[in-house]
N, CA, C and O of each residue as an XYZ file, in Angstrom:
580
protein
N       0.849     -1.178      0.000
C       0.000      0.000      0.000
C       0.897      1.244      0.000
O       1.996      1.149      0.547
N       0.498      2.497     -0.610
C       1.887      3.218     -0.379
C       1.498      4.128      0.548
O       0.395      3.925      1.057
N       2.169      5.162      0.933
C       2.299      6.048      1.896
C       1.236      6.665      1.907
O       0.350      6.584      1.056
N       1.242      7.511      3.135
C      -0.197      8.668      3.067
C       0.186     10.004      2.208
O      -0.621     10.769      1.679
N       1.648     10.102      2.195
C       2.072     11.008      1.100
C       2.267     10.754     -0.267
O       2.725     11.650     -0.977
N       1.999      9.719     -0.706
C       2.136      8.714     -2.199
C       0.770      8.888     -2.405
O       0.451      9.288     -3.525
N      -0.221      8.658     -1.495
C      -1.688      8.697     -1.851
C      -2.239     10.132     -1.781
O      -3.274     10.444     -2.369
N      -1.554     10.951     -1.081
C      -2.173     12.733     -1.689
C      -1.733     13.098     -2.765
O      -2.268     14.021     -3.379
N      -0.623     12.424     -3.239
C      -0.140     13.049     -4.631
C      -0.942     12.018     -5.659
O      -1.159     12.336     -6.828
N      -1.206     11.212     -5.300
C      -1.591     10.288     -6.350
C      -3.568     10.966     -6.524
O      -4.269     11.032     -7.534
N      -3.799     11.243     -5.465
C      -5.485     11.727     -5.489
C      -5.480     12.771     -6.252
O      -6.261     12.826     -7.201
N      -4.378     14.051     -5.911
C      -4.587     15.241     -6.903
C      -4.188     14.993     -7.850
O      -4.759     15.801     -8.581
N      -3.193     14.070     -8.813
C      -2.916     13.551     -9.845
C      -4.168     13.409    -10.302
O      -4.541     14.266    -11.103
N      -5.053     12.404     -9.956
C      -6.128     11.713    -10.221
C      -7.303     13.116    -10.826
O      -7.869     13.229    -11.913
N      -7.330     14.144     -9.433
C      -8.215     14.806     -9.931
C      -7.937     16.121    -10.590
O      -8.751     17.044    -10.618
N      -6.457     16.164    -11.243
C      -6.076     16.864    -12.697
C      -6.343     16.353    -13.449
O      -6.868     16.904    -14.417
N      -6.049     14.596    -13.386
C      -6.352     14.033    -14.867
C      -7.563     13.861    -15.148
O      -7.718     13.807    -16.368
N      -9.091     13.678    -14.208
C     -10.754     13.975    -14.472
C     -10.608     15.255    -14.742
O     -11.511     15.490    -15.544
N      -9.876     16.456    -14.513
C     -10.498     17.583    -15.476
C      -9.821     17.854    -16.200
O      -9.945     19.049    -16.468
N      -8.676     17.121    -17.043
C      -8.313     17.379    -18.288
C      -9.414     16.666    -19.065
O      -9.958     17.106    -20.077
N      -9.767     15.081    -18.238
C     -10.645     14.600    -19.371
C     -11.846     14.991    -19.848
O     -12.472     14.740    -20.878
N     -12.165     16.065    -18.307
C     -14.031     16.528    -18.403
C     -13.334     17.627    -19.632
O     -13.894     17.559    -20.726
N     -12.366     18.447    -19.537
C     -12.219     19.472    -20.676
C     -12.386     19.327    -22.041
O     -12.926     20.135    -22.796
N     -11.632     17.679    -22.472
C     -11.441     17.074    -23.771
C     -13.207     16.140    -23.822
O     -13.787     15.975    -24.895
N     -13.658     15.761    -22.786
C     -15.492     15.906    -23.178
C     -16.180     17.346    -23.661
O     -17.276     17.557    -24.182
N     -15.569     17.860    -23.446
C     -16.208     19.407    -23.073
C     -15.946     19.848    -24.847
O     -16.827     20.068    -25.679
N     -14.457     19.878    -25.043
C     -14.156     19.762    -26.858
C     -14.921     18.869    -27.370
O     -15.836     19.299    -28.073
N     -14.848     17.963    -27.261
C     -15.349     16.650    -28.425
C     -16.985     17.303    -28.200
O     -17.628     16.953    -29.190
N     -17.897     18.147    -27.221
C     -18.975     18.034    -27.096
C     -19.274     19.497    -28.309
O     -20.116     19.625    -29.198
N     -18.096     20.477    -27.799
C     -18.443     21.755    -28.936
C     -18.108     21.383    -30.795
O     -18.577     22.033    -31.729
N     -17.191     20.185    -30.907
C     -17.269     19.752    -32.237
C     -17.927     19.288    -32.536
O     -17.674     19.190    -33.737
N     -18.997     18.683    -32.313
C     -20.090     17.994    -32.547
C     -21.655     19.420    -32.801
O     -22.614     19.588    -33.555
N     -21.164     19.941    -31.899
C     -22.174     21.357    -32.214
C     -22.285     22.393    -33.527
O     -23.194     22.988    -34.106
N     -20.354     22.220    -33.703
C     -20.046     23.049    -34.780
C     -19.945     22.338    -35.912
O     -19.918     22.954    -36.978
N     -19.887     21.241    -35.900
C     -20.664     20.419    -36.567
C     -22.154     20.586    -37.376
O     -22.536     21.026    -38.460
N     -22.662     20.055    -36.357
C     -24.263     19.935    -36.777
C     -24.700     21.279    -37.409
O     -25.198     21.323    -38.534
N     -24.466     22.511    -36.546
C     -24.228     23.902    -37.456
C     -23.795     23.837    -38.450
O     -24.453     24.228    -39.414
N     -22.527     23.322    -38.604
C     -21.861     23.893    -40.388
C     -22.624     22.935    -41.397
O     -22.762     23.440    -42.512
N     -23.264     21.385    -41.213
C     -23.977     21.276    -41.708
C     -25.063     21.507    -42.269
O     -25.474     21.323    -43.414
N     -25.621     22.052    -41.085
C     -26.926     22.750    -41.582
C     -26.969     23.901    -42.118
O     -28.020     24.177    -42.697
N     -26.384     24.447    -42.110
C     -26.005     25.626    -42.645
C     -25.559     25.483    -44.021
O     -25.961     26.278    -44.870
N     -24.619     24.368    -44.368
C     -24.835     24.119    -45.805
C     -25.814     23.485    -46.499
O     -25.772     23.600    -47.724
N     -26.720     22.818    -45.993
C     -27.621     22.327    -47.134
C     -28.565     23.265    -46.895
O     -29.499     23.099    -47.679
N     -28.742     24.182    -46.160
C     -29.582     25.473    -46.170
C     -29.415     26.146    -47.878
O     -30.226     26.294    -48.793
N     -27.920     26.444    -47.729
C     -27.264     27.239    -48.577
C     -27.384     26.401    -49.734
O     -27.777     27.016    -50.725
N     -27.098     24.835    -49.947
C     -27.481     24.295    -51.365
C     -28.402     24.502    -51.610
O     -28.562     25.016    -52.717
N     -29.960     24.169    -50.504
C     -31.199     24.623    -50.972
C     -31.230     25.976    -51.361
O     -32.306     25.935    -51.957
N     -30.967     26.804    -51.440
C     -31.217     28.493    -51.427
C     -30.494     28.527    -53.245
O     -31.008     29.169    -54.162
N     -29.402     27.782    -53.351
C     -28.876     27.680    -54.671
C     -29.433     26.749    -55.301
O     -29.290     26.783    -56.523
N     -29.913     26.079    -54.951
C     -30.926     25.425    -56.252
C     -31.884     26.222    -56.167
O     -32.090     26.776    -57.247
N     -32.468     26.486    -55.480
C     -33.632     27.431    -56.109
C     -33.401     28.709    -57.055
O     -34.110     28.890    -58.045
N     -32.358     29.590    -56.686
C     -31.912     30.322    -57.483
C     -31.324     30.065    -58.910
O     -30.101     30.087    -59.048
N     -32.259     29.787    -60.126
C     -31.655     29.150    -60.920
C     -30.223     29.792    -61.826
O     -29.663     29.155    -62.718
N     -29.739     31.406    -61.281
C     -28.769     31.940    -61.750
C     -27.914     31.467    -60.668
O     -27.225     32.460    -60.436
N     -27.540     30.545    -59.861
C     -27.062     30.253    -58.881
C     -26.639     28.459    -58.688
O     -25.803     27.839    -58.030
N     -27.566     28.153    -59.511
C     -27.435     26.627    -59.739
C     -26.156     26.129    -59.294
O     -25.785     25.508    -58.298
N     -25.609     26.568    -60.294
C     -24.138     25.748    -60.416
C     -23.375     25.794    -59.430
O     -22.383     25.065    -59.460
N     -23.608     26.675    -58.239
C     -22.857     27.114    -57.133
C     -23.440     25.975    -56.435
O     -22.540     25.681    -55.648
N     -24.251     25.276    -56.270
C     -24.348     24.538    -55.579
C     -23.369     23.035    -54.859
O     -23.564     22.254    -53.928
N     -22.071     23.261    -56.112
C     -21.715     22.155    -55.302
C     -20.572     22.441    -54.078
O     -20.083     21.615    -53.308
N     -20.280     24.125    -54.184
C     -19.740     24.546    -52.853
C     -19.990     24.321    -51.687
O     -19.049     24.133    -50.916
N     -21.345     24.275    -51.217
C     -21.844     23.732    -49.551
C     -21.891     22.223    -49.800
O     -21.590     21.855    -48.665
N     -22.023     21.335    -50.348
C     -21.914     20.119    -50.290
C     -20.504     20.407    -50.188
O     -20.348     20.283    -48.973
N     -19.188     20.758    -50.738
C     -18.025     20.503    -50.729
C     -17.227     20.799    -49.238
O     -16.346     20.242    -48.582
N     -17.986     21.880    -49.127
C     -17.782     23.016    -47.962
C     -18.180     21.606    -46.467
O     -17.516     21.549    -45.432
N     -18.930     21.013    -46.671
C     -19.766     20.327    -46.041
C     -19.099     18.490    -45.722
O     -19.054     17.807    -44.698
N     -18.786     18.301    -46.773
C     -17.813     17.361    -46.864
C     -16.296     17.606    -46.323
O     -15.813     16.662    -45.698
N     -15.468     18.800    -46.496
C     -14.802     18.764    -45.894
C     -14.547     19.006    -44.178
O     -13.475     18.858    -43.590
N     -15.851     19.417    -43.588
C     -16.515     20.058    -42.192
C     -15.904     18.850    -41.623
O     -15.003     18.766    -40.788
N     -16.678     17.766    -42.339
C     -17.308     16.334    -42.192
C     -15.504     15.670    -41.459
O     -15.123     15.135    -40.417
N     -14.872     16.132    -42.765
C     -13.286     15.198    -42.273
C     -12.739     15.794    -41.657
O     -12.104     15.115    -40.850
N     -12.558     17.085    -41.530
C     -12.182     17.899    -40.312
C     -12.640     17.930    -38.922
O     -11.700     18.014    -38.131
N     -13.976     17.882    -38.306
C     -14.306     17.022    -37.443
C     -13.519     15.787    -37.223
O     -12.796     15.697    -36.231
N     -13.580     15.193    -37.760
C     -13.333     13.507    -37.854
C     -11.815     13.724    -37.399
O     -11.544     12.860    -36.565
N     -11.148     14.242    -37.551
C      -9.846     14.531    -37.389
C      -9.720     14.967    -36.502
O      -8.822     14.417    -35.865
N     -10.443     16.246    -35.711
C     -10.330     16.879    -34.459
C     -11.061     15.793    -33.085
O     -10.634     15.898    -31.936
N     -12.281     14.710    -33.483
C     -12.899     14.036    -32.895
C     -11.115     12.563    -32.380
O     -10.639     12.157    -31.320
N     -10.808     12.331    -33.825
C      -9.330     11.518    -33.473
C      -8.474     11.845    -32.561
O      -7.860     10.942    -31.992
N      -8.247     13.183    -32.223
C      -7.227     13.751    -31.214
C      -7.710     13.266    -30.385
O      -7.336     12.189    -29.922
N      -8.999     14.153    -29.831
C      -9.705     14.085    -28.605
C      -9.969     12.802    -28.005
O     -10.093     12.667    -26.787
N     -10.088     11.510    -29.136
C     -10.243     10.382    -28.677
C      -8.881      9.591    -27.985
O      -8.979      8.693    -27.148
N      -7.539     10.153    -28.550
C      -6.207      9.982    -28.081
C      -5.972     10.335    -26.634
O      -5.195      9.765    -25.869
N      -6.641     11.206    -26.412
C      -6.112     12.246    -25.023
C      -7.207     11.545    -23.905
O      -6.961     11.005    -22.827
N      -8.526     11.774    -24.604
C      -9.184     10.756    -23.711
C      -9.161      9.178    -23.137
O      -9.936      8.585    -22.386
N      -8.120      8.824    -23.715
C      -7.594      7.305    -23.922
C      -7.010      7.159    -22.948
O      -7.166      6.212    -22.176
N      -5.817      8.568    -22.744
C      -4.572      8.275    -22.052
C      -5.021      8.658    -20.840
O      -4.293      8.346    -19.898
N      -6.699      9.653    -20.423
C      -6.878      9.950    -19.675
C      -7.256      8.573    -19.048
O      -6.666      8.051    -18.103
N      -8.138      8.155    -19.596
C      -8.970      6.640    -18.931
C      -7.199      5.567    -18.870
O      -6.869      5.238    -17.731
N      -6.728      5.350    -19.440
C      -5.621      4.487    -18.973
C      -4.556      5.229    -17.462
O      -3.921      4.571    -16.638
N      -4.697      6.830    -17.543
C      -3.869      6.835    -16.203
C      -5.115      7.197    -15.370
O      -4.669      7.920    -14.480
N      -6.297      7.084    -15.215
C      -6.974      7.172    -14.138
C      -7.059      5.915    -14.119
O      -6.884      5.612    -12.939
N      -7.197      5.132    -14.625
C      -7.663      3.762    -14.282
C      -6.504      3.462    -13.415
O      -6.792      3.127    -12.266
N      -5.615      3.499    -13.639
C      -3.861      2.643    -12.682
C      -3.672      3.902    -11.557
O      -2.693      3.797    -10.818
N      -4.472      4.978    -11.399
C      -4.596      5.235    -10.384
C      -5.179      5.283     -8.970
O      -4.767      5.509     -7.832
N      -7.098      4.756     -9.975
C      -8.084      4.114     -8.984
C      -7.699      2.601     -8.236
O      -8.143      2.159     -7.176
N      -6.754      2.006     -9.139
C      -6.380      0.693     -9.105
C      -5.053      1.179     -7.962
O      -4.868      0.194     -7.247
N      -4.360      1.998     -7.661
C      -3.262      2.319     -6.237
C      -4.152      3.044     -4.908
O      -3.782      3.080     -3.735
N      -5.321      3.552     -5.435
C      -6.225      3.887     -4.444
C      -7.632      3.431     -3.791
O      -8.342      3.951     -2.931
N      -7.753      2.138     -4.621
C      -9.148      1.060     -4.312
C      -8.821     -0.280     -4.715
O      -7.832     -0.545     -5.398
N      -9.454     -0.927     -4.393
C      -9.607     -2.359     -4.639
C     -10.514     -2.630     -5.768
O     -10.481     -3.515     -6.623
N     -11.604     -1.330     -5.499
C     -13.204     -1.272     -6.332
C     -12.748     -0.356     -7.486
O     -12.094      0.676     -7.340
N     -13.281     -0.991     -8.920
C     -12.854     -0.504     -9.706
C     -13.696      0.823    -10.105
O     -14.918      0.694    -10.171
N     -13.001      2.351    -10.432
C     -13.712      3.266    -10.252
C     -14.006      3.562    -11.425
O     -14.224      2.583    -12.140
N     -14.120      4.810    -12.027
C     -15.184      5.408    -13.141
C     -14.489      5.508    -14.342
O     -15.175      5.666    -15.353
N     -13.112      5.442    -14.473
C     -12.379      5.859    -15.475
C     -12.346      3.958    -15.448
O     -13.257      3.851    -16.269
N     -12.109      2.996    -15.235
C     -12.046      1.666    -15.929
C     -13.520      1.283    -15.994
O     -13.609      0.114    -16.369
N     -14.719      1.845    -15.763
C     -15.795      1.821    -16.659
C     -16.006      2.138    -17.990
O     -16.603      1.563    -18.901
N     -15.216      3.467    -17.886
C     -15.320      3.986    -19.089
C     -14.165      3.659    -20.602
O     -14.187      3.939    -21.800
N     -13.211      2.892    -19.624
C     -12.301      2.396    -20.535
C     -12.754      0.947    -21.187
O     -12.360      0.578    -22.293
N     -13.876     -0.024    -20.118
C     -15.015     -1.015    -20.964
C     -15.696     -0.456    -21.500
O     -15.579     -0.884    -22.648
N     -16.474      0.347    -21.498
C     -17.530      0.798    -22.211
C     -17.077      1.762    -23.992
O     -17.702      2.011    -25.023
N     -15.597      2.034    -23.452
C     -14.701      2.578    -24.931
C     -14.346      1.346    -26.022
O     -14.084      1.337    -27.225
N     -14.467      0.352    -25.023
C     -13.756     -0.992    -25.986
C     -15.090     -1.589    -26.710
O     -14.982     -2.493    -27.537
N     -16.504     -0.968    -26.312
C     -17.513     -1.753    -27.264
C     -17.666     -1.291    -28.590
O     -17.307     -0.193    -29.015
N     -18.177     -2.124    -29.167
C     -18.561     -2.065    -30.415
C     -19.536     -0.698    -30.666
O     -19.307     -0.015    -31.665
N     -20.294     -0.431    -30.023
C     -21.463      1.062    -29.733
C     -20.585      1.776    -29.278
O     -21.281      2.490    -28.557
N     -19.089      2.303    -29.084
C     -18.628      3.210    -28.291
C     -19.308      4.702    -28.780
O     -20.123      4.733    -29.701
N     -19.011      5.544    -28.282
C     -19.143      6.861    -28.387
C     -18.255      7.198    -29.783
O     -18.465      7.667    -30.902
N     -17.560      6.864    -29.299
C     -16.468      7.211    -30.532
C     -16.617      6.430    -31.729
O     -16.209      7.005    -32.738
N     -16.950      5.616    -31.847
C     -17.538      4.583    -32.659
C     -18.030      5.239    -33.986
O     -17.714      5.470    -35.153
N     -19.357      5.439    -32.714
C     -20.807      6.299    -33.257
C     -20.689      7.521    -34.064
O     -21.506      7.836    -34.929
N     -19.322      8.407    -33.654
C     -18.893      9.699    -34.113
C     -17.948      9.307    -35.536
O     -18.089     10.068    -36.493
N     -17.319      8.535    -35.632
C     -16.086      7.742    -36.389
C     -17.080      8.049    -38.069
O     -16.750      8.627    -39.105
N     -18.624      7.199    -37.565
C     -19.352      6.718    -38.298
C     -20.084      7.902    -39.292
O     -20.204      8.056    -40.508
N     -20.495      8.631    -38.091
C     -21.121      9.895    -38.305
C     -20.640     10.652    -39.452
O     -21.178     10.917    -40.527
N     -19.287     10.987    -38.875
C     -18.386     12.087    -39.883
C     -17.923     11.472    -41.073
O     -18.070     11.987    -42.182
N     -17.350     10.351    -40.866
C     -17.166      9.690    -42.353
C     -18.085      9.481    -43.206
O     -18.050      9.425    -44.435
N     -19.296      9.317    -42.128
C     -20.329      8.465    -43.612
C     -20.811      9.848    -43.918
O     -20.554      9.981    -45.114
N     -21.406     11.019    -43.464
C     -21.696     12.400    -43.978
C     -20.259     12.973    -44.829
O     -20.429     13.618    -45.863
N     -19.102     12.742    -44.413
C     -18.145     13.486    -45.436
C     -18.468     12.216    -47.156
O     -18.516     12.628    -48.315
N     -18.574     11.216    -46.850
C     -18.940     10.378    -48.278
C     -20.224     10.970    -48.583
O     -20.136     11.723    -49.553
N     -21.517     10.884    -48.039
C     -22.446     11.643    -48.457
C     -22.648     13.242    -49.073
O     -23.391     13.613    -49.981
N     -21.680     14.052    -48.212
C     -21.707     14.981    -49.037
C     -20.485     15.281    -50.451
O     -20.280     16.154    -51.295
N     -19.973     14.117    -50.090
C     -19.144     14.199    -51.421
C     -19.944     14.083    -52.766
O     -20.285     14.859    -53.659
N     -20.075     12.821    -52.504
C     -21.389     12.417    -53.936
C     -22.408     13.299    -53.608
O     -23.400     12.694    -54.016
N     -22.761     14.248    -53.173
C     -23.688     15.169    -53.481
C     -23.097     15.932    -54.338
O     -23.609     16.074    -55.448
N     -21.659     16.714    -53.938
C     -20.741     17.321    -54.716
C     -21.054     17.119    -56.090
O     -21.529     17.752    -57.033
N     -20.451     15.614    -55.750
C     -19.936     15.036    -57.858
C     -21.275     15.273    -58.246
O     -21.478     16.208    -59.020
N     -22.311     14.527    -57.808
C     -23.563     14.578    -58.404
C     -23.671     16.328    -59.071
O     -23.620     16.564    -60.278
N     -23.767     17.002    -58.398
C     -23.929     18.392    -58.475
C     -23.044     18.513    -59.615
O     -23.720     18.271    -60.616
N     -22.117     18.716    -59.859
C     -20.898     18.265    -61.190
C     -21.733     18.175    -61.826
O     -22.383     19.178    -62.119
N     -22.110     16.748    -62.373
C     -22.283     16.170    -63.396
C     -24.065     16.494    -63.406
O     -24.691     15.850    -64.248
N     -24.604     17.137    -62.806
C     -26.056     17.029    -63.793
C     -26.297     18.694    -63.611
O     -26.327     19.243    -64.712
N     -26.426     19.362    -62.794
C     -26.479     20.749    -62.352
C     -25.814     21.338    -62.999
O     -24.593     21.193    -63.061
N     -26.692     22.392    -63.824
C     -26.064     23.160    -65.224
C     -26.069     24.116    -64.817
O     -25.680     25.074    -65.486
């Protein structure tokens, strides 16, 4: 067991590394916002250019605009999933020097390893909308005069 001075440093360790991780929830939660915004905001803007038929052809800018949102997310969501990783691996080996009972960060490091993770779900999200708005793109190309 280690010291009573091994275990105060190890607790405030512990509770720097829950609010780096609540911070990097806190990111991954505003990319997902600015997200859903820049999306919507572009197929606003494709709709507004198809209707404008002197405008048509502009339409495949917010699909493009939209597609790249898509992988840029996806990229900023990858970091955040790195940092949150390392958070759940050193809280976990720290609950594990300060309990027997396994605490909240090796919940969350099972619940990262499922198949439904969070991150998973987001992985899915941004890729399959950056392919979707791609072929909206090309489409837009090739028939939109």
């Amino acid at each position: 067991m280690p010291e009573k001075n091994d275990i105060e440093n190890i607790r405030l360790l512990y509770s720097e590394n829950a609010k780096v991780a609540a911070a990097f929830w806190e990111w991954r939660h505003k990319v997902m916002t600015r997200f859903f915004a820049a999306v919507a905001a572009c197929v606003v803007m494709a709709s507004w250019f198809y209707q404008h038929s002197e405008l048509k052809a502009w339409v495949v800018l917010p699909f493009a605009l939209a597609a790249l949102f898509s992988v840029l997310s996806d990229m900023m969501d990858r970091v955040n999933t790195r940092v949150l990783g390392e958070c759940y691996r050193l809280g976990m080996m720290m609950e594990e020097k300060l309990s027997e009972d396994a605490g909240i960060f090796k919940g969350i490091t099972e619940m990262h390893q499922s198949r439904t993770s969070y991150h998973r779900v987001l992985r899915v999200m941004y890729i399959g909308c950056a392919v979707i708005f791609s072929a909206g793109a090309l489409l837009a190309i090739l028939f939109i005069r």
